[in-house]
C-alpha positions as CSV (number, residue, x, y, z in Angstrom):
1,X,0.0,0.0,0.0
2,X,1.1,3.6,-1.0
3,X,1.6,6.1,1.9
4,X,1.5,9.7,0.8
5,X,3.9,11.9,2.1
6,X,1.6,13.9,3.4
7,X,0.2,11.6,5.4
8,X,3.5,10.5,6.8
9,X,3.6,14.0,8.0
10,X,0.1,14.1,10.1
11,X,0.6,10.3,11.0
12,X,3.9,11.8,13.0
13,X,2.0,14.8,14.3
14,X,-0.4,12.9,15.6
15,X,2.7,10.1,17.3
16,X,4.4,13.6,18.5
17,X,1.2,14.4,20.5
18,X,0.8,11.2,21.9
19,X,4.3,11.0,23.2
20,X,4.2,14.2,24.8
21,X,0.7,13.6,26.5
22,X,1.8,10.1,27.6
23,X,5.6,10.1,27.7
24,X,7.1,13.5,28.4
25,X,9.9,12.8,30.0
26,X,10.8,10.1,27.6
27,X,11.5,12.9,25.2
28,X,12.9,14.7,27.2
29,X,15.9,12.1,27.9
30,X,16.0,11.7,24.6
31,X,16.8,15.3,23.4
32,X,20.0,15.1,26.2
33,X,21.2,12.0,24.3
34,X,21.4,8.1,23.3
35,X,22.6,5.4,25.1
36,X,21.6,2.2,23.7
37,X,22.9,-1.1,25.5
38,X,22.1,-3.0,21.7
39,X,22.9,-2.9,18.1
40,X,20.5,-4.1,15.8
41,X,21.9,-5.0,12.3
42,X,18.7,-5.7,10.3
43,X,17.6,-6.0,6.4
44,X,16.0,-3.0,4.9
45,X,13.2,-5.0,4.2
46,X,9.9,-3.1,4.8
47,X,8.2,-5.6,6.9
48,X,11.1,-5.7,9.1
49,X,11.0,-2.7,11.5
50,X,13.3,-2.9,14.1
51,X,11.8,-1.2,17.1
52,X,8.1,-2.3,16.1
53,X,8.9,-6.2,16.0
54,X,10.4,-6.1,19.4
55,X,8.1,-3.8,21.0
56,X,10.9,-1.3,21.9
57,X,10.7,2.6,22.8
58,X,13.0,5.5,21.0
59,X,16.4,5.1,22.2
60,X,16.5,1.6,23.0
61,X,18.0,0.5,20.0
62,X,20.9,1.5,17.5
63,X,20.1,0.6,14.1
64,X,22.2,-0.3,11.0
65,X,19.6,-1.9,8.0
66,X,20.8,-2.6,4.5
67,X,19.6,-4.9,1.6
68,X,19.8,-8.5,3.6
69,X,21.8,-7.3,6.8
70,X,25.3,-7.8,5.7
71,X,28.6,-6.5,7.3
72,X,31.5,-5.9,5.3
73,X,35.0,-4.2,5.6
74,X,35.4,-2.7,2.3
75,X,32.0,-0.7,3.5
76,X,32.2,2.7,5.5
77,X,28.9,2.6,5.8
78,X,28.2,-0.4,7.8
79,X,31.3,-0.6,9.5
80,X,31.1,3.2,10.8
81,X,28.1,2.0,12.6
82,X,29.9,-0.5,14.2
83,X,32.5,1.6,14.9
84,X,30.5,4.1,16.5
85,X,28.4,1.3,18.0
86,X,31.3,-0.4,20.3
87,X,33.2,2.7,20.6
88,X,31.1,5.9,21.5
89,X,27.8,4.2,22.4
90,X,29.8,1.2,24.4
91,X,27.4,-1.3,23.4
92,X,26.7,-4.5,25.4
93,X,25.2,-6.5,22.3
94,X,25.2,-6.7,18.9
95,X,22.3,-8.6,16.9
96,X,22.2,-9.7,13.5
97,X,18.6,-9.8,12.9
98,X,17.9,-12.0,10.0
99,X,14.5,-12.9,8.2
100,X,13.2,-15.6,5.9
101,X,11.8,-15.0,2.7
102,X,14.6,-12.2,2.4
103,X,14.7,-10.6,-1.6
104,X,18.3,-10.3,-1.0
105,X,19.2,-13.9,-0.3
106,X,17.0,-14.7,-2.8
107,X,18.7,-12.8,-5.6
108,X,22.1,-14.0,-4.5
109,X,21.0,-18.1,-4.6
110,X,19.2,-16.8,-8.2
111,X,22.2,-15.2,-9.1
112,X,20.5,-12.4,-10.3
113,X,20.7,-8.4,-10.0
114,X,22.2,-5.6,-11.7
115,X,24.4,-2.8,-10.8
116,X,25.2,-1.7,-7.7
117,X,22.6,-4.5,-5.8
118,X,24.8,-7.0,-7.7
119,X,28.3,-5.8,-6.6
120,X,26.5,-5.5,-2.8
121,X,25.4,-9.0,-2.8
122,X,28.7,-10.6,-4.3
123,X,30.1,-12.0,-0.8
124,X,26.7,-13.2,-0.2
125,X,26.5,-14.9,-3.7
126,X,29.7,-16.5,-2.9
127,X,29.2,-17.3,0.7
128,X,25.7,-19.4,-0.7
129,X,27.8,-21.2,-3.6
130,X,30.9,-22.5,-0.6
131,X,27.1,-24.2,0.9
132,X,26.0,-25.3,-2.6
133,X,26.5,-28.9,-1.5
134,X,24.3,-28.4,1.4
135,X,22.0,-26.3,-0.1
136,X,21.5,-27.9,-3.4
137,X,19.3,-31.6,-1.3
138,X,17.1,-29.2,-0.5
139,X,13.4,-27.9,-2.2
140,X,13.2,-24.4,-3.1
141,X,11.3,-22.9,0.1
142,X,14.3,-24.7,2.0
143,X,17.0,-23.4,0.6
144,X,15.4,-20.7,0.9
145,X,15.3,-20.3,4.5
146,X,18.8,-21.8,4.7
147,X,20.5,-19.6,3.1
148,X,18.6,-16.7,5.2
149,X,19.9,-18.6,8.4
150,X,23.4,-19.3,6.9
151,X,23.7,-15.6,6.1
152,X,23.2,-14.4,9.6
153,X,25.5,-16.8,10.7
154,X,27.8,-15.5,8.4
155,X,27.5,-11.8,9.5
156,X,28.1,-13.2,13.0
157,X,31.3,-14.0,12.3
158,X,32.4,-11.2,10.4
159,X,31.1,-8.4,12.8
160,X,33.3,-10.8,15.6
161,X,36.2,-9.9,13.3
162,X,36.0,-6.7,13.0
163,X,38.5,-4.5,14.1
164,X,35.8,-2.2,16.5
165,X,35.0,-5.8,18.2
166,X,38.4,-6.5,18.3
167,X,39.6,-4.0,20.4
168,X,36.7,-3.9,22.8
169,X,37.3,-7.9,23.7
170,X,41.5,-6.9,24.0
171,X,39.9,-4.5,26.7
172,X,37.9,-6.9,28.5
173,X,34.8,-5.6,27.3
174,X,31.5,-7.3,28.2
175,X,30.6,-7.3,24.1
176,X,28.7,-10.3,22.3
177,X,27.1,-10.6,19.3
178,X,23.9,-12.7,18.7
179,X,22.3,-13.7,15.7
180,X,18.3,-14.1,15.2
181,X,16.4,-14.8,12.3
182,X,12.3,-13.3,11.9
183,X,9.4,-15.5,10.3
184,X,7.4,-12.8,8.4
185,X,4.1,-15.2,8.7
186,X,3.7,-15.2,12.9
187,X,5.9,-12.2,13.4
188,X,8.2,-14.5,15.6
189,X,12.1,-14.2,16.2
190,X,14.1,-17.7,16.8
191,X,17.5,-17.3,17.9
192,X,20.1,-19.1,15.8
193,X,22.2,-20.2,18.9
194,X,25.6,-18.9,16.9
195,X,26.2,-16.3,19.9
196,X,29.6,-15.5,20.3
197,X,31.5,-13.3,23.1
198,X,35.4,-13.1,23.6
199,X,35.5,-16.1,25.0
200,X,33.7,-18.4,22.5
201,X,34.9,-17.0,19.6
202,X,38.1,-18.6,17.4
């Protein structure tokens, strides 16, 4: 469905009154600054809002979304929010939030895509064709869903190696990374169980 700007516009009017009738001091605290104990890498998916699927107020989250919630080094963009994530904000938690029926994954296991979306999902692309012999037993919907839950896996393990995370485990910091993976039919989040922390990770 089509949302006008406009209506954008009065729909957060109408949020701003309601916050300040039934949470003023909320944005008050707010206005002073952020400080987020989580973040929340997620897909830019529409039917994937952050805050909304896990019920959580303004503030309570720092969020990084892109086209299937990858992490990659060659990218400022993800990996400034990282940065800023583990170093200014001191983060407690990083979570790859994942979903199934993701476009992204599916383009990459279709090896299709033009452009820029192309060149973005190339380490994706290759990451699902090292699990072709896995992937390949299975039916369509499967693989599918695999490859979504191998990919947050994946991210996992990269955000673990990079150089932000890095440093804050050198300094003893209580830091560790999660991954979870949304099911866009109940509206329910499973956790992978690929958590890692300084001490479990190699």
């Amino acid at each position: 469905m089509m949302t006008a700007p406009q209506t954008l516009l009065d729909q957060n009017h109408a949020w701003s009154d309601r916050m300040q009738a039934q949470s003023p001091d909320l944005l008050d605290e707010l206005s002073e600054g952020q400080s987020p104990d989580v973040l929340w890498i997620g897909c830019a998916d529409s039917r994937v809002p952050a805050s909304q699927i896990v019920d959580c107020e303004p503030g309570d989250l720092f969020v990084h979304r892109n086209v299937a919630n990858l992490i990659d080094a060659s990218d400022p963009n993800s990996m400034s929010a990282v940065q800023y994530a583990v170093d200014s904000l001191d983060v407690s938690h990083i979570i790859v939030a994942g979903h199934y029926s993701c476009g992204g994954v599916r383009a990459a296991l279709d090896d299709s895509g033009e452009g820029p979306l192309r060149d973005w999902l190339s380490p994706l692309r290759a990451l699902l064709h090292r699990q072709s012999d896995e992937l390949e037993g299975l039916s369509d919907g499967a693989r599918w869903d695999r490859g979504c839950e191998l990919n947050v896996t994946a991210q996992v393990q990269k955000i673990a190696r990079t150089a932000p995370v890095q440093r804050a485990w050198e300094d003893a910091k209580d830091l560790r990374i999660h991954g979870w993976i949304y099911r866009l039919d109940d509206g329910r989040i499973r956790d992978l169980d690929v958590s890692v922390d300084a001490e479990t990770f190699a």
